[in-house]
Residue, then its C-alpha position, 0 to 999 in steps of 0.5 A: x831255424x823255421x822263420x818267423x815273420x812279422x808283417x807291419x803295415x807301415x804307414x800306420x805303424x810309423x803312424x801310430x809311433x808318433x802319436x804314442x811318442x809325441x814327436x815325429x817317428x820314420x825309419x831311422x828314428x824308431x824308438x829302441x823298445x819296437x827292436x825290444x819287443x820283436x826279439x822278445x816275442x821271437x821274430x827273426x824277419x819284419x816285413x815293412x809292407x808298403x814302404x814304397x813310393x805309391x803313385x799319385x794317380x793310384x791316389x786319386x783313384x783311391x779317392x774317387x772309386x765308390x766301392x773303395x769309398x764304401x770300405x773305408x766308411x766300413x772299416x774308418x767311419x771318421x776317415x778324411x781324404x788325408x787318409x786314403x794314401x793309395x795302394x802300396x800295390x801300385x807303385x810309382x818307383x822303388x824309393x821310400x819316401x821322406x815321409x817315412x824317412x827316406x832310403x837313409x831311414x830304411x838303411x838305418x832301420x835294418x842295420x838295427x834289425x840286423x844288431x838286434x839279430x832279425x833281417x828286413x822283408x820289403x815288397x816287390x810288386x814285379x806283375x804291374x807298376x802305378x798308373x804314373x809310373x814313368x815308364x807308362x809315357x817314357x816306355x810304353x812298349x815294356x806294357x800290355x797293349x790293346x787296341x782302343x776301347x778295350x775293356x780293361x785298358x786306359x788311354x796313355x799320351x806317349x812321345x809317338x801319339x796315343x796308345x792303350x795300356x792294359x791294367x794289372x788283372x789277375x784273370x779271375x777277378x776285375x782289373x787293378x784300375x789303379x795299375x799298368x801291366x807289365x808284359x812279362x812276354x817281352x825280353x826287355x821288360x823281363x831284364x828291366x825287371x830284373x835290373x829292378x829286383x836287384x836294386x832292392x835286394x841290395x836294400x834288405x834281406x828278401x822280398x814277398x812278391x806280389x801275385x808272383x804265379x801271374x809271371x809264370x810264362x803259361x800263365x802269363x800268356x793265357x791271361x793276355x791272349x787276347x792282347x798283341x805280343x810285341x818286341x823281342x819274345x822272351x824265351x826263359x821264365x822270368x823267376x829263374x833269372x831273376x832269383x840267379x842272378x840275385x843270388x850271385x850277389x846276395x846268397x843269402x836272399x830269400x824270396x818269399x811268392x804270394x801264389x795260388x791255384x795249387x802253383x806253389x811247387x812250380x814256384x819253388x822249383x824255380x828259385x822261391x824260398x817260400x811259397x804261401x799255403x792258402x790251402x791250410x787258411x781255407x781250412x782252418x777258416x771254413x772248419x775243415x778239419x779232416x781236410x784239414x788233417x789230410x792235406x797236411x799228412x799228405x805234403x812231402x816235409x820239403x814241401x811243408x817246410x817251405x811254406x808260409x803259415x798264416x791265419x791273416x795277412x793284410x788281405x784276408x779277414x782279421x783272425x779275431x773276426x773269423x774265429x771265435x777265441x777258442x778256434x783262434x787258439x787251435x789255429x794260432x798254435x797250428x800256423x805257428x807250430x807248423x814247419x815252414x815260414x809262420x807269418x804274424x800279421x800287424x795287429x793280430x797279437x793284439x786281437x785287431x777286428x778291423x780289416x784295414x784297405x790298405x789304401x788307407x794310412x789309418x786305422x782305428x783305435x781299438x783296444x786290445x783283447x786281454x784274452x788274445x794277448x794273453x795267450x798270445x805272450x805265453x804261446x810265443x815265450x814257448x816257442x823261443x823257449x823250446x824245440x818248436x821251430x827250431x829242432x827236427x820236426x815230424x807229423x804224427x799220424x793219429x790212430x783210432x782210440x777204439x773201434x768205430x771211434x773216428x775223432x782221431x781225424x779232427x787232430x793234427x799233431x806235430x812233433x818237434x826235437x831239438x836236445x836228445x833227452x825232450x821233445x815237444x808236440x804241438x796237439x790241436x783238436x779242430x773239432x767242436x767235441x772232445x776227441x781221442x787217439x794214439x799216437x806213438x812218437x818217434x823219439x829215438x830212446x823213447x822206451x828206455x825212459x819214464x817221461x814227464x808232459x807238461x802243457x806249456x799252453x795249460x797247467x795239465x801235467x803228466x807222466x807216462x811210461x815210455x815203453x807203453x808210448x813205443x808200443x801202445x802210443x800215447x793216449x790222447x783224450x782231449x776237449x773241443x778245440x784243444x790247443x795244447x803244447x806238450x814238452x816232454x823231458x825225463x821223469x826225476 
């Protein structure tokens, strides 16, 4: 079973609940129709994205920072300071707080998960804690310290006197200013790091965590060179450790990393269930479409298959903002007809336009789009209904419909079985013009058999020959942007 998984925005989503119920609504009181409609659609995992306590300093941040200021106008024009709740990316402590029900809360709501047969993602942010965390006074030494004045750095009063602290940073971009950065060189920041991760393995079923290529130790000590080592050096990679030693306990966990920079096979050798693949969203999102095609044939399954498949998360532009419909559609289906973890984000079932801050507890009422939630109820039916994300699965490599036709790169094809007499194909046409191809599936039998195609997406139906399939292919003509999920059963 290829997971499919659902990110909530927590604070919204409890949010939301109230107002639509008129009473307050936490973790442990979640009305039972939420449960509901996730088995219906489908999903076996929700991550609660931003359940943890946030930093009161990371607060204040968010409420003096002009360029966070400027979003939140953009993205809430009625927005009030009671909004802006801070980044759940800058934590303060691993405990969720009563206002969205408390470690009670959570522990009710995934036992219901678990009765209505889904299991729980939560974050773990290893890479940096919340200015005010307490270790930052308590324990200042597990950080990333600099001499005074250094760019990038804050001033901390400490038991021993003053001393400067690095912010979080991904090297690439300005430092998380709202953030304290651990020091991942250190052996006992990496084992009170890990004592962490298990505390929160023993509250949920697996994590997504934050930036996770930023420990990677070559990494690590690239970005901070510049800044001292001290302590006792850590001699092993944080990942490997950690996930053992949560496994010990929990053999069923899984780890999700949020990773970049062509670093995800690195982390899956370490322990990671599931890597992000950034690399197909940049294609989808910029038209690639042969690059597209070319970067999927080429991964090893193994690869694929242990990769998350999005078209928005929390971070990245909503999908019904970057794609015009019938690209949504062409993209929706492939992210979530792909082998691997398929990620939904909170609000793009519903067609959402607005890219939330996440240091924001609101968002704005929108409508939902008729058209998207349309198509979105019949795409996941199919996929509960059907082999996609279920049976064994195999990218078809398209074939030239006649000579100097070169339409047969805009397509990816996947083929999926789950009973030996029906398979389906998820068929996508990334280009903006009709395209054609062949394509012969490797459907053991697949001659012996006159075989019925329906469009679970459409109302196209169609029979074909199972020998001219085996030794011709299965001809494809198909218009711009086509997303199409074929079943094939045996003709009656």
């Amino acid at each position: 079973m290829h997971p499919l998984l659902y990110e909530l925005n927590t604070r919204c989503w409890l949010r939301e609940l109230s107002a639509q119920h008129g009473q307050t609504i936490q973790l442990g009181n979640v009305p039972d129709e939420e449960f509901q409609s996730w088995q219906r659609l489908g999903f076996t995992h929700i991550w609660l994205m931003g359940t943890w306590t946030t930093c009161s300093r990371a607060r204040e941040f968010g409420l003096t920072d002009l360029e966070l200021l400027q979003a939140y106008g953009a993205a809430l024009p009625d927005w009030r300071p009671a909004d802006v709740t801070g980044s759940p990316y800058a934590l303060a402590e691993y405990r969720v707080p009563e206002t969205l029900g408390g470690e009670e809360g959570l522990r009710r709501f995934r036992e219901r998960l678990h009765a209505n047969g889904m299991k729980l993602l939560l974050d773990f942010v290893p890479n940096h804690t919340g200015l005010a965390h307490p270790w930052v006074k308590m324990r200042p030494g597990l950080f990333v310290q600099a001499l005074p004045g250094t760019p990038g750095t804050f001033a901390t009063e400490t038991a021993t006197g003053v001393c400067w602290v690095a912010h979080g940073k991904d090297p690439f971009f300005p430092s998380w200013r709202d953030t304290a950065q651990l020091d991942y060189r250190r052996a006992d920041t990496q084992a009170i790091m890990r004592e962490v991760l298990r505390s929160v393995a023993g509250r949920c079923d697996g994590v997504r965590c934050d930036m996770a290529m930023l420990l990677l130790r070559d990494v690590f000590s690239k970005t901070w060179a510049h800044c001292p080592a001290t302590g006792t050096q850590a001699t092993t990679e944080f990942w490997t450790t950690a996930i053992a030693e949560v496994r010990q306990a929990h053999p069923d966990f899984l780890f999700m990393a949020e990773v970049y920079w062509d670093l995800e096979q690195n982390l899956q050798q370490l322990g990671f269930d599931f890597t992000y693949d950034k690399w197909l969203y940049d294609h989808l999102a910029n038209d690639n479409y042969a690059e597209t095609q070319n970067h999927l044939l080429e991964l090893p399954q193994d690869f694929l298959k242990r990769s998350v498949h999005f078209i928005e998360n929390h971070d990245e532009q909503r999908a019904t903002r970057r794609f015009p419909l019938d690209e949504h559609r062409v993209a929706a289906l492939l992210s979530l007809g792909l082998p691997g973890m398929r990620l939904v984000h909170h609000g793009q079932l519903e067609g959402t336009r607005t890219q939330l801050p996440v240091q924001l507890g609101r968002r704005p009422v929108e409508h939902p789009d008729p058209a998207v939630t349309s198509f979105y109820e019949r795409l996941l039916a199919a996929l509960r209904n059907h082999a996609v994300g279920r049976g064994e699965f195999e990218l078809l490599r398209p074939r030239s419909a006649w000579s100097e036709n070169t339409s047969d790169h805009c397509f990816v094809i996947v083929q999926w079985q789950s009973e030996p007499d029906a398979f389906d194909l998820v068929v996508v046409n990334l280009a903006a013009q009709p395209s054609q191809c062949y394509v012969t599936p490797t459907i053991a039998g697949l001659a012996r058999r006159e075989w019925k195609l329906e469009d679970l997406l459409g109302e196209e139906k169609f029979w074909r020959s199972g020998h001219e399939m085996h030794t011709r292919g299965l001809y494809l003509a198909v218009p711009p942007r086509a997303a199409q999920l074929f079943h094939f059963s045996p003709a009656r």
